[in-house]
C-alpha positions as CSV (number, residue, x, y, z in Angstrom):
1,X,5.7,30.3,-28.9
2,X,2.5,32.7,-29.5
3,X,1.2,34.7,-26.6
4,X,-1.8,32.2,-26.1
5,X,1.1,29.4,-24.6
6,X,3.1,32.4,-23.0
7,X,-0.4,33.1,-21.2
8,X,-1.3,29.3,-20.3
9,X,2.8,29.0,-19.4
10,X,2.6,31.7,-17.0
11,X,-1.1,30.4,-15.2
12,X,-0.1,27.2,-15.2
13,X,3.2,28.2,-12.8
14,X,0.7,30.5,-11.1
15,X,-0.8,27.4,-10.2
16,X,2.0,24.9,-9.1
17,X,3.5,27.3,-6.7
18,X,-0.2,27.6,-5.4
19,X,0.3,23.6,-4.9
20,X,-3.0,23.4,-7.2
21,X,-0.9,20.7,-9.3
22,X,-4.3,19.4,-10.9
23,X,-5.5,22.8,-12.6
24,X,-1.7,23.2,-14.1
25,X,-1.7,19.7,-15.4
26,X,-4.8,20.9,-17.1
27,X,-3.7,24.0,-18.3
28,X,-0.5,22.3,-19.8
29,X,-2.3,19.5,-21.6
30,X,-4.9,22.0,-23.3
31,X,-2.6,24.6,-24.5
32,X,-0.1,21.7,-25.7
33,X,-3.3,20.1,-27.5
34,X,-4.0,24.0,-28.6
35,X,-7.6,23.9,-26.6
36,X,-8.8,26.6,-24.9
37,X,-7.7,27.0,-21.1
38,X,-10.0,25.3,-18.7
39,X,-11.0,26.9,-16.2
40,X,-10.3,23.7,-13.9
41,X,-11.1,20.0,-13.8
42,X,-10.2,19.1,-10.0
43,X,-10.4,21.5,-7.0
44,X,-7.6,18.9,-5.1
45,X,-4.4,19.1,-5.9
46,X,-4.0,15.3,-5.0
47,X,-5.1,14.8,-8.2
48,X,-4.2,14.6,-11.6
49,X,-5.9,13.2,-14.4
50,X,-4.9,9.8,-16.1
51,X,-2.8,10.1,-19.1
52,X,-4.8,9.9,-22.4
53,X,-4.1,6.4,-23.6
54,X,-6.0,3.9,-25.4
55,X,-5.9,0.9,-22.6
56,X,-7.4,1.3,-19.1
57,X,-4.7,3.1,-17.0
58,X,-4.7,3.3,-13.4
59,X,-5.1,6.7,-12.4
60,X,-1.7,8.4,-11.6
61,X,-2.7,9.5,-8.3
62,X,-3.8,7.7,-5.4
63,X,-6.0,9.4,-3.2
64,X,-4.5,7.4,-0.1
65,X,-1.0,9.8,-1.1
66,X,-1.7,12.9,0.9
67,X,1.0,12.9,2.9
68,X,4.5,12.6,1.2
69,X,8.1,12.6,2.2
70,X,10.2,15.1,2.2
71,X,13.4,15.3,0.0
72,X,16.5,16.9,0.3
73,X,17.2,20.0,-1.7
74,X,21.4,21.0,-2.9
75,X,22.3,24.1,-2.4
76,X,22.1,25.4,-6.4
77,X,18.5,24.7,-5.8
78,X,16.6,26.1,-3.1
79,X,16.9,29.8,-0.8
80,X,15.2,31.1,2.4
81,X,11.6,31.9,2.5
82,X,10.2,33.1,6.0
83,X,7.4,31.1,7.2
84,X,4.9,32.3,10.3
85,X,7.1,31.1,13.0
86,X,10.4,33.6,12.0
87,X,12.2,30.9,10.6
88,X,13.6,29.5,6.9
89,X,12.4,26.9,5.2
90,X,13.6,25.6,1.5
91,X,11.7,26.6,-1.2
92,X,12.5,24.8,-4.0
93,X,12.5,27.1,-7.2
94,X,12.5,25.2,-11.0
95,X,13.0,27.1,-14.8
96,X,9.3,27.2,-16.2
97,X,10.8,24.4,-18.9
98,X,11.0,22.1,-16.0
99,X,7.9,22.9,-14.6
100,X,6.7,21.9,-18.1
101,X,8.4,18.6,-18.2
102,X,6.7,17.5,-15.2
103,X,3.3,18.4,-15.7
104,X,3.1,16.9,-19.0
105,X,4.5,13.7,-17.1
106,X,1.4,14.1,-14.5
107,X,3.7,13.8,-11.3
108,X,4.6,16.2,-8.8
109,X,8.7,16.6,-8.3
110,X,10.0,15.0,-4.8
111,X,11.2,18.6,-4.1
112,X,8.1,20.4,-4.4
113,X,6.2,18.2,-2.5
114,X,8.7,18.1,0.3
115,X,8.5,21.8,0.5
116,X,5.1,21.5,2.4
117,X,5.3,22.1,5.8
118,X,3.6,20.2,9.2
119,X,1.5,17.9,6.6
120,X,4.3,15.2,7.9
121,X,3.8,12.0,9.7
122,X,5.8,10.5,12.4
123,X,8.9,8.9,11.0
124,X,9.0,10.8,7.3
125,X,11.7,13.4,8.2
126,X,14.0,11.4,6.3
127,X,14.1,8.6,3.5
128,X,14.7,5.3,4.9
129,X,17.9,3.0,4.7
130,X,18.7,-0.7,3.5
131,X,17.2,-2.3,6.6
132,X,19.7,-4.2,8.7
133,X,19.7,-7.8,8.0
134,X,21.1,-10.2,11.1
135,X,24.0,-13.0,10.0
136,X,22.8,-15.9,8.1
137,X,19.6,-14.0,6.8
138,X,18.8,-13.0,3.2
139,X,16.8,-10.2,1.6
140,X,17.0,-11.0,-2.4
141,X,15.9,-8.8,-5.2
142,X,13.6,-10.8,-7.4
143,X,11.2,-10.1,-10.3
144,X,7.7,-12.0,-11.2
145,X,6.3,-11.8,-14.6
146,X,2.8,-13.2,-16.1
147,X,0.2,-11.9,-18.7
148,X,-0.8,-8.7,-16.1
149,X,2.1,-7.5,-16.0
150,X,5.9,-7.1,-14.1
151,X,6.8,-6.2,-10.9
152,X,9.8,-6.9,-8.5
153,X,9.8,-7.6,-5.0
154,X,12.4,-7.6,-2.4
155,X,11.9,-11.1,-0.2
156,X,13.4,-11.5,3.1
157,X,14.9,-15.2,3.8
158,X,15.2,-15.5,7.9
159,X,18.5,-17.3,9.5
160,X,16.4,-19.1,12.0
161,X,14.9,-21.2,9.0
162,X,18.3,-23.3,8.2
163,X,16.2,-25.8,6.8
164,X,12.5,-24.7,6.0
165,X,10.9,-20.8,6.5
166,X,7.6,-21.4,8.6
167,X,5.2,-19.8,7.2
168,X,4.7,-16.5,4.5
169,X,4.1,-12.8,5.3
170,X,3.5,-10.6,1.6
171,X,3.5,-6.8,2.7
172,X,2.0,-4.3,0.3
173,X,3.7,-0.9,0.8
174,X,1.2,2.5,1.0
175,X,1.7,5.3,-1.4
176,X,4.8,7.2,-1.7
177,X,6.6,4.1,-0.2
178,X,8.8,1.3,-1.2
179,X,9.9,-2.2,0.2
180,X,13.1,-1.4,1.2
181,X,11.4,1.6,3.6
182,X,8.1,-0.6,4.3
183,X,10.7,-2.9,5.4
184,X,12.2,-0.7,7.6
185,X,9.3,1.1,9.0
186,X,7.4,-2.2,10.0
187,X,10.4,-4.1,11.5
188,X,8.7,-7.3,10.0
189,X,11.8,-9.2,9.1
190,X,12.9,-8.4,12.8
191,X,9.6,-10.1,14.2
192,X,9.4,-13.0,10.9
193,X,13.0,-13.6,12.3
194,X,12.0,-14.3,15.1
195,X,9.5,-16.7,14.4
196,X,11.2,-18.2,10.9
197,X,8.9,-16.8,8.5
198,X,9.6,-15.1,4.7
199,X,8.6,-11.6,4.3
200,X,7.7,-10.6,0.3
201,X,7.5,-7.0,-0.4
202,X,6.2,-6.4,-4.0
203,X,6.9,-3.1,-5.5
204,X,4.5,-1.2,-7.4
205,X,5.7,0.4,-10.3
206,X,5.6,4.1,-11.3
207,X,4.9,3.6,-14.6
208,X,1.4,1.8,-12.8
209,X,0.9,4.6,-10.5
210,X,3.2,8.0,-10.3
211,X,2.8,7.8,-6.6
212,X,3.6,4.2,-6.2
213,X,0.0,3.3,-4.4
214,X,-1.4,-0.3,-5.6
215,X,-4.9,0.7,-7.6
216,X,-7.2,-0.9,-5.2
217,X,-10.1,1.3,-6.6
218,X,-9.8,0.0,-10.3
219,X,-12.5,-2.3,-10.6
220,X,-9.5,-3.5,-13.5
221,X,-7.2,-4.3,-10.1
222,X,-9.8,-6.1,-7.9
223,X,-10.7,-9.3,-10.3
224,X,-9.0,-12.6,-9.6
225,X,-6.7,-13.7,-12.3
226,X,-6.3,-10.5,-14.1
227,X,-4.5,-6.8,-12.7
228,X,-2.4,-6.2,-10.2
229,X,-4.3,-8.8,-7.7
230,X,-2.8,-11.8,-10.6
231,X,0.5,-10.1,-10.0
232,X,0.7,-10.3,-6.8
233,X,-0.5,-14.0,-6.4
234,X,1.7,-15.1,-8.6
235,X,4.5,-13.8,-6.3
236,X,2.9,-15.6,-3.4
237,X,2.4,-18.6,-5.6
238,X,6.3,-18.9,-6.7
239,X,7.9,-18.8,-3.2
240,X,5.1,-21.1,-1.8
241,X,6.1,-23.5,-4.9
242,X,9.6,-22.9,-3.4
243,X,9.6,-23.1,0.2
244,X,6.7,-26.4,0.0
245,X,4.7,-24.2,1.5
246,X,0.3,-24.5,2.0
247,X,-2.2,-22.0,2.4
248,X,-2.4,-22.3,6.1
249,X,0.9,-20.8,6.5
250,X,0.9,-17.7,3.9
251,X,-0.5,-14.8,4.9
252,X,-0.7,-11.3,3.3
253,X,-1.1,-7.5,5.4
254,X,-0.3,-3.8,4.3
255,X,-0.8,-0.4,4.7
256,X,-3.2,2.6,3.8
257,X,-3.7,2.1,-0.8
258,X,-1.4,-1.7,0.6
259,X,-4.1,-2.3,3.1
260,X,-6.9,-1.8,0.7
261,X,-5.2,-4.3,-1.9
262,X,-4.2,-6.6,1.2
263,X,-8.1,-6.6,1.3
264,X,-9.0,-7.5,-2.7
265,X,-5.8,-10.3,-2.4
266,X,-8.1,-11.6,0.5
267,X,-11.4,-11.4,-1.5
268,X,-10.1,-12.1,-4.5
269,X,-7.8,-15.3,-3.6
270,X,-9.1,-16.7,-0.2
271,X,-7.7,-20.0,-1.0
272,X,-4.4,-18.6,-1.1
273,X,-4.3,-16.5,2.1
274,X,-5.2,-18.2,5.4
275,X,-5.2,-14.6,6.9
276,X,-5.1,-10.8,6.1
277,X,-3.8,-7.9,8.0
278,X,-5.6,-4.3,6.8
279,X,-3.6,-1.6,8.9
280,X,-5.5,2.3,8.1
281,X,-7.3,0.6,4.8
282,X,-10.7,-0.1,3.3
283,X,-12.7,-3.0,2.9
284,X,-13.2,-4.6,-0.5
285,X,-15.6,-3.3,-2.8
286,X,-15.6,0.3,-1.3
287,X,-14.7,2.1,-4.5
288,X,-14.6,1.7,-8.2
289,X,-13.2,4.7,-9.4
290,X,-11.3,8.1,-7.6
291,X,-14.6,9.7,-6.9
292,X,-15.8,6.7,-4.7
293,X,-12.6,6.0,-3.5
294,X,-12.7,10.1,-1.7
295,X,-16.3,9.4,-0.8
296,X,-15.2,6.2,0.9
297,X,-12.0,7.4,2.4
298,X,-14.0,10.5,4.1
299,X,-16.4,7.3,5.8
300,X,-18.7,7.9,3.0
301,X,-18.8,4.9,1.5
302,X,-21.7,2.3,1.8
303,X,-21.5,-1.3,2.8
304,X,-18.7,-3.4,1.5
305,X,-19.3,-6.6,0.0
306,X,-19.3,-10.0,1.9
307,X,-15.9,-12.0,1.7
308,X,-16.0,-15.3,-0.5
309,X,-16.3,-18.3,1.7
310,X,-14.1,-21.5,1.2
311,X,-15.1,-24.8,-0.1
312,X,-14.9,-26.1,3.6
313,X,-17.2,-23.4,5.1
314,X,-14.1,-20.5,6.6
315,X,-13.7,-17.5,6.1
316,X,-10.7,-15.8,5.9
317,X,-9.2,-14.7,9.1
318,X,-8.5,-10.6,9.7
319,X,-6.8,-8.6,11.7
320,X,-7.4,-4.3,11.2
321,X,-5.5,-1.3,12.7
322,X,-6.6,1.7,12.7
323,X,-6.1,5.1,14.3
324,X,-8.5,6.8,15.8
325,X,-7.4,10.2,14.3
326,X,-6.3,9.2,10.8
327,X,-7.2,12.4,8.9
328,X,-6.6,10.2,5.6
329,X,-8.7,7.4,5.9
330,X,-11.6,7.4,8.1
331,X,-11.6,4.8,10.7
332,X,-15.7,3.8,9.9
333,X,-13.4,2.1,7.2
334,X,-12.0,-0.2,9.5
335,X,-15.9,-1.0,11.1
336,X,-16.4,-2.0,7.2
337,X,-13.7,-4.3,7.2
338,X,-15.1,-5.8,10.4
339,X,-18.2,-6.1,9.5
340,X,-17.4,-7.8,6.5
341,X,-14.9,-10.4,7.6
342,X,-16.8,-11.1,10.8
343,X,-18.8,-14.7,11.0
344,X,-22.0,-14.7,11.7
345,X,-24.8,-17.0,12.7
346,X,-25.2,-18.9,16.8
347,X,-22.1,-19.3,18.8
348,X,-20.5,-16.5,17.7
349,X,-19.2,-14.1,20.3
350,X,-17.8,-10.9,20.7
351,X,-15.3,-9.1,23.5
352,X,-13.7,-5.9,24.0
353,X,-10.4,-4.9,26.2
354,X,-8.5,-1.9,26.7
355,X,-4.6,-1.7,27.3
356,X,-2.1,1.2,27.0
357,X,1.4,0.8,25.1
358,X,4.4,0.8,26.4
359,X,4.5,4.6,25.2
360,X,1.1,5.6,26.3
361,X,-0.9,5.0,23.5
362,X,-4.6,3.8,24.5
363,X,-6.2,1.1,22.3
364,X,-9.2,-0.8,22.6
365,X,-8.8,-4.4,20.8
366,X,-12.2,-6.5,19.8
367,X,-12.3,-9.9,19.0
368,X,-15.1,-11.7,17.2
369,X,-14.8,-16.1,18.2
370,X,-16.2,-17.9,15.3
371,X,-18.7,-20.9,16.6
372,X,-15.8,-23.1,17.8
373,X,-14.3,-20.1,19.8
374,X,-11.3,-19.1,17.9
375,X,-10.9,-15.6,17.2
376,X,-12.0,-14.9,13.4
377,X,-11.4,-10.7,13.7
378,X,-9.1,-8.8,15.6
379,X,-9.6,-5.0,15.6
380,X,-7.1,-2.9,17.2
381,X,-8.6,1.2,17.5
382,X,-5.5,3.2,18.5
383,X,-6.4,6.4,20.5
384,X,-4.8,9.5,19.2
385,X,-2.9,7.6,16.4
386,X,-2.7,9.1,12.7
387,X,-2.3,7.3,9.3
388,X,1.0,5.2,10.4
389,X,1.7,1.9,10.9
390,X,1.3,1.5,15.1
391,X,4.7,0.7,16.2
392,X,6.7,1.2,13.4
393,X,10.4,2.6,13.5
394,X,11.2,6.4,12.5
395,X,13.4,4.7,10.0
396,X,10.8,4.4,8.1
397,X,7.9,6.6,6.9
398,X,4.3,6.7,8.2
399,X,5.4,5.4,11.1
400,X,4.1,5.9,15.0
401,X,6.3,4.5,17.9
402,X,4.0,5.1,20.5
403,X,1.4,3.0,19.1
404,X,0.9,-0.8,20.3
405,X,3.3,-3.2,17.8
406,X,1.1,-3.6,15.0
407,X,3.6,-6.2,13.1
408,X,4.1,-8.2,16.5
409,X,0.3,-8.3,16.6
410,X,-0.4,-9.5,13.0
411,X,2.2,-12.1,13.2
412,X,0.8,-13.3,16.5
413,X,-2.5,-13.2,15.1
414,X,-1.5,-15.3,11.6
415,X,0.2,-17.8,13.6
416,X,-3.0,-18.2,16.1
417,X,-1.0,-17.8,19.0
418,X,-2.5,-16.7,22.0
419,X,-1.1,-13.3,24.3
């Protein structure tokens, strides 16, 4: 090893204990290509640069992964450092070889991340569980191939459809999360139990994205019938094939880098969603690559496009949540989303109400009535709510108990039931 690598060995752990994970990705990559040491290539350490391959690969990354769980550290690996407050928090210490190893795999260990403290959200103090699944009920591991790719999915079977599920609910998980703790976070298959409805949960891959975030951004992922969007319809298409199911009955919602690809499945495949749930996301179209996507997460970003519209004239119906102080993604966002899936033209009407939670949350709900006086948008603005699904359980992460029940609402919403 010459004195060069020492050098660039030695800056580039400079640089991850700063938490500047970018600029020692870069440093690492040049000096094992034998290139002169960058100064730097990205100022955010949420950030790393795509691997140099020959095919288009999504970027590691997401932006939407700001926030990210803690882990839990043994013993061997981490001592007491004093923080402002007096007391001891785990620092996580690693041999410069495996520093090395995960830089030149472009991801950020669990332990180092998790070493961050008061970036966390309500509800990712701890990794969730298996979520509790009532007598009779079912939650499979499957897989679904085609020509875009692989990806499994976890799908939850209710007991209170014996004989046929009602309808179809496919939750896309935000960054840094997984079905098993969307699952868990959401309480879905509590509520899709209640009302005899299958829950899918796709997961995304980490070979796909290191931080597990669908790559709503890539203009590659928001093209019917090709990326991730193919991928995921042709998980909704096999358990409607199934379960005899028809478009008026599948529906498809999710969260933060979920709720943006919740929005290309509704663009993309309108005639195989009746309705879409966009909880802390971005409308369609707001970026098409990780500069845009920053620009439109910061409320940046210009109009979105205007949703397809159906052989028979509808649009697709929407429901958005959003938090009023989400520091991740901005809520004009969710005005995009509105403005995009609202109808338009005479008869159309909209109305605003206020309520408070059961926990004290305010939230101001607006509906826009389509000409015939159903409601085509719901938009719920939670006061004082962060990036976290409104309602969720601490069992999962990015949650916010206080909030009004964001799942009850979206289900209530799909199945165009009045409160």
């Amino acid at each position: 090893m010459n004195d060069d690598f020492e050098t660039a060995m030695r800056r580039a752990l400079r640089s991850t204990r700063a938490l500047n994970i970018a600029e020692a990705t870069s440093v690492i990559q040049d000096a094992l290509a034998r290139r002169s040491v960058s100064v730097t290539r990205s100022s955010s350490p949420d950030i790393t640069p795509p691997p140099p391959v020959q095919r288009s690969a999504p970027f590691p990354v997401d932006p939407l992964a700001e926030i990210v769980e803690p882990a839990t550290w043994s013993e061997a690996e981490e001592s007491p450092q004093k923080v402002g407050d007096g007391t001891s928090s785990p620092r996580l210490r690693k041999p410069l070889r495996e520093t090395v190893r995960i830089l030149r795999e472009s991801r950020l260990a669990r332990g180092v991340s998790g070493s961050l403290r008061g970036v966390g959200l309500p509800g990712t103090a701890r990794q969730a569980q298996e979520p509790v699944i009532p007598d009779g009920a079912q939650f499979l591991a499957r897989s679904f191939t085609c020509p875009a790719g692989s990806r499994s999915y976890r799908l939850y079977v209710p007991a209170s459809a014996s004989d046929r599920p009602r309808g179809l609910v496919v939750m896309l998980h935000g960054c840094k999360q997984d079905p098993e703790d969307f699952a868990a976070g959401t309480s879905m298959n509590a509520v899709a139990e209640a009302h005899g409805l299958m829950v899918a949960y796709p997961r995304q891959s980490g070979a796909d994205n290191a931080s597990y975030c669908w790559n709503w951004f890539r203009p590659a992922d928001q093209m019917r019938d090709a990326g991730e969007p193919s991928i995921i319809a042709g998980i909704t298409k096999e358990i409607m094939s199934e379960s005899g199911l028809d478009r008026s009955r599948v529906f498809v919602a999710g969260l933060s880098a979920g709720g943006a690809m919740a929005a290309v499945m509704g663009e993309t495949y309108p005639d195989l969603y009746s309705a879409a749930g966009i909880h802390s996301g971005l409308a369609y179209g707001s970026a098409n690559d990780v500069m845009s996507a920053f620009s439109a997460m910061r409320g940046d970003g210009g109009l979105a496009s205007r949703p397809k519209r159906l052989a028979n004239g509808h649009r697709l119906r929407t429901i958005v949540f959003q938090g009023s102080e989400d520091r991740t993604v901005h809520p004009s966002n969710a005005d995009r989303i509105v403005a995009a899936a609202a109808p338009t033209g005479p008869g159309c009407a909209l109305r605003k109400e206020s309520g408070r939670s059961a926990s004290g949350r305010i939230y101001t709900r607006t509906i826009v009535e389509d000409s015939g006086g159903s409601p085509a948008v719901e938009y719920w603005l939670v006061e004082g709510a962060g990036h976290a699904w409104s309602g969720g359980h601490p069992s999962g992460t990015y949650t916010d108990s206080h909030g009004p029940d964001a799942s009850r609402q979206m289900v209530r919403f799909f199945l165009d039931e009045q409160e």
